[in-house]
N, C-alpha and C positions, 0 to 999 in steps of 0.2 A: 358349849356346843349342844347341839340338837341331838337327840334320838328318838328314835321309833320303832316299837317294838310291837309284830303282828303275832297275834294268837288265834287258836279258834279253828284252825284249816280242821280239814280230813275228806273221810268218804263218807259219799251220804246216798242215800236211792234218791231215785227222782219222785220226786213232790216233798221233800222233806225239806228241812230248815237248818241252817246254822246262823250263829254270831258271831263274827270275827270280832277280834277286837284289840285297839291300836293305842299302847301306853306310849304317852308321850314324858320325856325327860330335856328341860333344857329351853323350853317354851311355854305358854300357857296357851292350849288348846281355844280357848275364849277369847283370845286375841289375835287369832290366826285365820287361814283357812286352811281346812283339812280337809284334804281328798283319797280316793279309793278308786283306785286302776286293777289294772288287770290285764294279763298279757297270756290269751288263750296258746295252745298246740299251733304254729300255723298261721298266727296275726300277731296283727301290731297290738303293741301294748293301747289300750282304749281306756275311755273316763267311764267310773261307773256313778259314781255321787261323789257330794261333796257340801260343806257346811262352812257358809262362813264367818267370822268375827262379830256379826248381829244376831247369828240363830238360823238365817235363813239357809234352807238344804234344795239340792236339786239333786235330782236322780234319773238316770237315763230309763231305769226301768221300776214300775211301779214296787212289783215284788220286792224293791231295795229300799230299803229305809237306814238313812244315816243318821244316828244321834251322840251326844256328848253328855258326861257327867266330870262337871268343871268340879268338883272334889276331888273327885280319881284319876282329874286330869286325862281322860280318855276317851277314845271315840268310836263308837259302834258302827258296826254293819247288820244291818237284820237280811236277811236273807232268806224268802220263804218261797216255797214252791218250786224249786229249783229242777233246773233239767241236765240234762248231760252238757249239752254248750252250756251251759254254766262252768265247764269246767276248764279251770288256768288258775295261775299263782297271783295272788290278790295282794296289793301293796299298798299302803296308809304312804300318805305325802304331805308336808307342810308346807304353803306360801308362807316364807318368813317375812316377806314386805307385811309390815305391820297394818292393818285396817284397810288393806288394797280391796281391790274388785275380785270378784269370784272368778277360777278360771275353770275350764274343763281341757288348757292345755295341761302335758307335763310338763314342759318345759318353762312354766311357770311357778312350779316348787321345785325346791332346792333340797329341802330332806325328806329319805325315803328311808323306809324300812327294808326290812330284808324279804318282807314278801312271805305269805300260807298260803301252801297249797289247798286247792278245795279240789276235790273229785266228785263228780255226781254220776252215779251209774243208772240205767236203766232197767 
């Protein structure tokens, strides 16, 4: 079975930087696609990046950078310049269909993690 496991959350001022980051167990991240949501105070859970099974990464905003280290089996979120709506609980997700298309639905992966908090104050 799949797991996913999110670290990295907290509180951060505005302009500053964090990295989350999403150990996977039970899959190899290089053969998947792995995504990064987020579900602000007040909205829907939304796509924020996502990388899939060739390398290639999309991201809804520049400031986010999604990358993997298939050693560590794990998958990064850079996160820089961050503002206050930056702030909601940030969840790693895997499409288990093996070598599919990239999606930026959620209802496209089937495993999620349990989600970090990130707070950015002002």
């Amino acid at each position: 079975q799949v797991q996913l496991v999110e670290s990295g959350g907290g509180l951060v001022q505005a302009g500053g930087s964090l990295r989350l980051s999403c150990a996977a167990s039970g899959l190899t991240v290089s053969s998947a696609n792995m995504g990064w949501f987020r579900r602000a105070p007040g909205k829907e859970r939304e796509f924020v990046a996502a990388i899939n099974w060739s390398g290639g990464s999309t991201s809804v905003r520049g400031r986010f950078t999604i990358s993997r280290d298939n050693a560590k089996n794990t998958v990064y979120l850079q996160m820089n310049n961050l503002n206050p709506e930056d702030t909601a609980v940030y969840s790693c997700a895997a499409d288990l269909r093996k070598y599919s298309s990239v999606s930026t639905s959620p209802s496209a992966y089937a495993a999620w993690g349990q989600g970090t908090q990130v707070t950015v104050s002002s």
